[in-house]
C-alpha positions in Angstrom: 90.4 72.7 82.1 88.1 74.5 84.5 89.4 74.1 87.9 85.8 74.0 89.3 84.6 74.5 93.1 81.7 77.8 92.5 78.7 77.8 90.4 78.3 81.6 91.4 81.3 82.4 89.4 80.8 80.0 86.7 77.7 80.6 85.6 79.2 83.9 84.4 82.4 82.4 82.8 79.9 79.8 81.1 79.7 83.1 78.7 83.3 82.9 77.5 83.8 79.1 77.5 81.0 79.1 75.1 82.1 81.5 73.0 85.0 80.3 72.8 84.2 76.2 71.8 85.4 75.7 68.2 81.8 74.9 67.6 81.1 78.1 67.9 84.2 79.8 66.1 86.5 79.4 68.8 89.7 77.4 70.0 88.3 74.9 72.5 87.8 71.6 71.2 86.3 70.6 74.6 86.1 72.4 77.5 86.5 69.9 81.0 85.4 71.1 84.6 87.7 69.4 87.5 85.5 68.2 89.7 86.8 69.8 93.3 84.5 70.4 95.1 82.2 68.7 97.4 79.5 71.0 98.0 76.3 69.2 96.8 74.8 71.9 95.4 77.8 72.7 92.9 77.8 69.8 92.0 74.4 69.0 90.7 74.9 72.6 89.3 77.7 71.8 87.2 76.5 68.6 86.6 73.2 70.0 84.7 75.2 72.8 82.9 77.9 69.6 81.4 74.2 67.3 80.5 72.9 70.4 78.1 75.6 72.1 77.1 77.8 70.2 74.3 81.5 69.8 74.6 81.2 70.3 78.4 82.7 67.2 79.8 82.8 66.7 84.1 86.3 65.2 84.9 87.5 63.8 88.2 84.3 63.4 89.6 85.2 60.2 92.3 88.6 61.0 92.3 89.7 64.9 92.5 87.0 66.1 95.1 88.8 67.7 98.0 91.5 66.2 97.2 95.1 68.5 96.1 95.1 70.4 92.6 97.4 68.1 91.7 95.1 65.1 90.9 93.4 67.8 88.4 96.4 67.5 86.4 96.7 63.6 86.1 94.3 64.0 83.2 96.8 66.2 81.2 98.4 63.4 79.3 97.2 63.4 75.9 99.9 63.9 72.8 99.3 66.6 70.4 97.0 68.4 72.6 97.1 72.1 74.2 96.1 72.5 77.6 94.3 76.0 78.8 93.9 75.9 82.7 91.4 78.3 83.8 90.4 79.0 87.5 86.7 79.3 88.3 86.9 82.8 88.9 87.6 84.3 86.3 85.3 87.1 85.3 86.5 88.2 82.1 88.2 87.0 79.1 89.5 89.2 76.3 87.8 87.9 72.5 91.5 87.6 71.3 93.3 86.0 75.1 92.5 82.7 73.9 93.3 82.4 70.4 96.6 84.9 71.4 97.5 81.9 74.2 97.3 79.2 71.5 99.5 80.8 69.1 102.0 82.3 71.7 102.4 78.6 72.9 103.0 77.4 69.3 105.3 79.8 67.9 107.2 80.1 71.6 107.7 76.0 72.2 110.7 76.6 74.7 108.9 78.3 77.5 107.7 75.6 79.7 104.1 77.5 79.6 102.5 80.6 78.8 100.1 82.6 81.0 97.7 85.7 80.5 98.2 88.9 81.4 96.0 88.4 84.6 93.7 91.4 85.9 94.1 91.2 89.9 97.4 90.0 89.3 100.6 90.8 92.2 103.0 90.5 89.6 101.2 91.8 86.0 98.7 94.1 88.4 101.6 96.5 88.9 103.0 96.4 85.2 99.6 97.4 84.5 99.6 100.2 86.9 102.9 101.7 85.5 101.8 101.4 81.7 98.9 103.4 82.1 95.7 100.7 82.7 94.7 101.8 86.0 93.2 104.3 87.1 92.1 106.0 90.5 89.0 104.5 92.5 88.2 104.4 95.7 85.2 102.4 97.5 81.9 105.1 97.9 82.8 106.7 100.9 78.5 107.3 101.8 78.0 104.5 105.2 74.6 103.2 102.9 73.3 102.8 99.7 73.2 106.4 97.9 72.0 105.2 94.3 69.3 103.8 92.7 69.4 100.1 91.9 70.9 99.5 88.4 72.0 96.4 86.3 75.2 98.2 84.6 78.7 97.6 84.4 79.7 101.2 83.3 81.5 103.0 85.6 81.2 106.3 84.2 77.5 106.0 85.2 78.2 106.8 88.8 79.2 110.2 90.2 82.6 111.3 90.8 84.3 110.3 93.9 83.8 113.5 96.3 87.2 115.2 96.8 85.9 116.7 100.2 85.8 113.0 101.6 89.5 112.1 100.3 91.4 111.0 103.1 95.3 111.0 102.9 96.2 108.8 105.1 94.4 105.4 105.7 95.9 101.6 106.0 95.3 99.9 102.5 95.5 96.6 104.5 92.2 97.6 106.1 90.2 99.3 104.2 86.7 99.5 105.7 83.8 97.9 103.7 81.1 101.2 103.4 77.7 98.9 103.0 77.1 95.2 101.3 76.9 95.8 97.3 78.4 99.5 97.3 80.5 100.8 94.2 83.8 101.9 93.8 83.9 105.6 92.5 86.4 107.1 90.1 88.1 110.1 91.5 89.7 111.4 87.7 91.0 111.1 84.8 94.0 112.5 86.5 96.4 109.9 86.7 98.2 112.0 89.7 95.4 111.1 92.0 96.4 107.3 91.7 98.4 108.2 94.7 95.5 109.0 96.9 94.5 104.9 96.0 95.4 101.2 97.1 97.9 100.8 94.3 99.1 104.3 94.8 100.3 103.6 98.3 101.5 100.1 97.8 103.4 101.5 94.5 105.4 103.9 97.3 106.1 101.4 100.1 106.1 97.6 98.9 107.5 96.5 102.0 109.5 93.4 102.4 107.3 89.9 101.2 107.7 88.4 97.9 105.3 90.6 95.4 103.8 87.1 95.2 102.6 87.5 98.6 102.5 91.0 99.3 100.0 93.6 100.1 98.8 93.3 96.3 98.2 89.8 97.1 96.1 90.3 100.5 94.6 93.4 99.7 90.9 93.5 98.5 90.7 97.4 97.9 93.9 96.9 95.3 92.4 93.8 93.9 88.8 95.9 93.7 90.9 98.7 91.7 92.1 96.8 89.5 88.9 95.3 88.1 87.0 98.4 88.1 90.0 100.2 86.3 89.1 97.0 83.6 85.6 97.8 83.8 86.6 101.9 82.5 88.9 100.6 80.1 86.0 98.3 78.5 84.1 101.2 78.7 86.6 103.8 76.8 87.5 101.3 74.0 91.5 101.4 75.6 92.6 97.4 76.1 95.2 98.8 74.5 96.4 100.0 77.1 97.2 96.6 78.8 99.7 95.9 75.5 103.2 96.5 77.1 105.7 95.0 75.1 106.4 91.2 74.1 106.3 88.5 76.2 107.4 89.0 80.3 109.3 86.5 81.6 108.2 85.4 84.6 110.4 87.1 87.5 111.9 84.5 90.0 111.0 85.7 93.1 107.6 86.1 91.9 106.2 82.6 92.7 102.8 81.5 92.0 99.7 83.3 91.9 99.9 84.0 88.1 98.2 80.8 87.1 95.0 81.2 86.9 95.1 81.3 82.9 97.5 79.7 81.5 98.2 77.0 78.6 100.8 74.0 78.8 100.7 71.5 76.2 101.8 67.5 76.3 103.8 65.0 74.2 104.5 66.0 70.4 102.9 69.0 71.2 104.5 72.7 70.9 106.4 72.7 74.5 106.0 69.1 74.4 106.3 66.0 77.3 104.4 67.9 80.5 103.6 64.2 81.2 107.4 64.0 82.0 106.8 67.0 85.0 103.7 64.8 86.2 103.2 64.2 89.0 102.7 68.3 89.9 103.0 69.2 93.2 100.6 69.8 95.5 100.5 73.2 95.0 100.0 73.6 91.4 100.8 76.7 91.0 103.9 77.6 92.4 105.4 74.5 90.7 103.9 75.4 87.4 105.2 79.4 87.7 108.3 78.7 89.6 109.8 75.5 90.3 109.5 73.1 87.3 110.8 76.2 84.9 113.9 76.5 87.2 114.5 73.0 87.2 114.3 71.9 83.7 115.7 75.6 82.4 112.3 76.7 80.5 110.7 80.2 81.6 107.2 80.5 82.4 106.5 83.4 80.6 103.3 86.1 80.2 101.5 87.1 76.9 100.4 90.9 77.9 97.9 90.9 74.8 96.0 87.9 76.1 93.7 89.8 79.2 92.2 88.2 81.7 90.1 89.0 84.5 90.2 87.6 87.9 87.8 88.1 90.7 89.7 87.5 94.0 92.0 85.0 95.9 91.3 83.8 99.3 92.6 86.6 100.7 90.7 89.5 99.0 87.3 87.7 99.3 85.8 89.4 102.2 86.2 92.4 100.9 85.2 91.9 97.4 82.2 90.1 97.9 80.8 93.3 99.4 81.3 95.5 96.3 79.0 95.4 93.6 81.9 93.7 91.2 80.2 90.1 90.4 76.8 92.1 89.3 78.9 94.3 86.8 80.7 91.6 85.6 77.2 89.9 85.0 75.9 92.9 83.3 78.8 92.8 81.1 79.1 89.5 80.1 75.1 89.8 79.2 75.7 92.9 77.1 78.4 92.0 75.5 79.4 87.8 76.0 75.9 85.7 76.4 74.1 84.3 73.9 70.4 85.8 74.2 69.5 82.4 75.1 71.6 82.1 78.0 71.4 85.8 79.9 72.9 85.5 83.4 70.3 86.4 86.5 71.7 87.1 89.9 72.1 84.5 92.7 70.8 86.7 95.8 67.6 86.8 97.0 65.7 90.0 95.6 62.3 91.7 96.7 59.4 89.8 95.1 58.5 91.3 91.8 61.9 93.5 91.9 62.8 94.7 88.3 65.0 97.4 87.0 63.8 99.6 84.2 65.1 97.9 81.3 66.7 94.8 83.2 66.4 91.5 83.4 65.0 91.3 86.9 64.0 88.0 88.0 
């Protein structure tokens, strides 16, 4: 279950779903986009990637659009049947998250669901940071472009972060946006020089909000760390290092945004009678996380070897959208994801005739 609004994200998570349809070796019977949107455009997007792609399926379409996540969920109902929810933007799924999800959920039937170990997470974002998985970026501190234009996801290909232009002190909150497209440069391989980063400081004064809601939730630059501390890890062969221990339990005062991967089933099925939780409130995923698992006495729970990557809540998007992230995970996904038949091109306008040596250009 897609939760679909963006075809700009999509078309790169079009990778993984179809890699991961049991037609072609993977676990997904079907995979179903929720219509929710109402943007025209979208929708005829979607609407021509369900016609030619099979086991794509458009559901809700005269029901769900612009209406509460909720209605999304109405569909939910069959017996025997595993439910993945999967938000639109997400940029990155493990090979092994999705089979790891399905088999967590049948040999753990008392959690009331089971979610991923989320990349740009509040909650798994800093487990991540004290096991080892991130590492210390900062945005490129030039005020314009300084690099040649490249289709690559590897971060090792940029330059060091400059230590003359480190600055100690700066508001993670607000952390200014250099140019439209720039790159986040890694400082070292020290892991002492995370404290000079977004996660760093936040990691040293959390403040007072729920972790739900706090700076890791609002802030881009930590949100932007975290995926291009993914990105190095892809590169260096070390997923491992996102492997801490068994399954987390979800912490109470966490509350919701974990959700944005995560598998529930219905009827006979391992967890068994969702249908019974139905209808879900309007927001989805605070009662999916939070509030149904304390009412019935069944923990929503993590699975820290199923990685996932996710590209930015409301709150980060400004930000984010200015980095070069989206590109790199495009890059990757055709490296490594795509089937040669269905590379991924970019969605912004580029000089006529523009092509990178050994890209895909337009």
């Amino acid at each position: 279950m897609v939760f679909y609004g963006r075809k700009r994200y999509v078309d790169i998570l079009d990778c993984y779903l179809q890699q991961n349809l049991a037609s072609n070796g993977g676990y997904f019977d079907e995979v179903w986009f929720m219509a929710h949107t109402k943007d025209e455009d979208d929708v005829a997007w979607v609407e021509d990637l369900v016609a030619r792609t099979p086991g794509y399926k458009l559901v809700g379409k005269g029901k769900c659009e612009g209406e509460k996540y909720k209605c999304m969920w109405t569909y939910a109902v069959e017996d025997n049947t595993i439910y993945v929810k999967i938000d639109d933007d997400i940029i990155y799924i493990h090979p092994d998250a999705i089979p790891q999800l399905v088999h967590t959920r049948i040999n753990l039937p008392h959690p009331y669901a089971v979610s991923s170990n989320l990349v740009n997470s509040p909650v798994t974002g800093m487990e991540q940071y004290h096991y080892g998985a991130i590492h210390p970026f900062l945005p490129d501190p030039s005020d314009k472009p300084t690099f040649h234009a490249a289709e690559t996801w590897r971060v090792s290909e940029k330059k060091k972060y400059p230590r003359d232009e480190l600055v100690e002190d700066y508001n993670l909150m607000d952390i200014t946006v250099p140019y439209r497209g720039h790159p986040w440069l890694l400082i070292s391989d020290d892991h002492y020089d995370l404290l000079k980063t977004p996660m760093g400081k936040y990691d040293q004064d959390r403040g007072s909000d729920p972790i739900a809601f706090g700076a890791a939730w609002k802030s881009w630059g930590i949100g932007a760390q975290q995926q291009y501390s993914l990105l190095y890890n892809l590169e260096q062969n070390r997923m491992d290092r996102y492997f801490f221990g068994r399954n987390v339990r979800y912490p109470e005062n966490a509350l919701g945004p974990n959700a944005s991967a995560v598998v529930l089933t219905d009827g006979k099925g391992p967890g068994g009678e969702q249908v019974e939780q139905l209808p879900i409130a309007d927001d989805d995923e605070q009662d999916i996380t939070a509030d149904i698992p304390r009412r019935i006495g069944r923990p929503f729970v993590i699975d820290t070897r199923s990685v996932v990557g996710h590209f930015s809540f409301f709150t980060q998007h400004d930000g984010i959208t200015k980095s070069d992230l989206l590109d790199r995970w495009r890059a990757f996904a055709n490296e490594a994801v795509c089937a040669p038949t269905n590379l991924k091109k970019p969605w912004d306008l580029m000089c006529k005739d523009f092509r990178i040596d050994g890209g895909l250009g337009r």
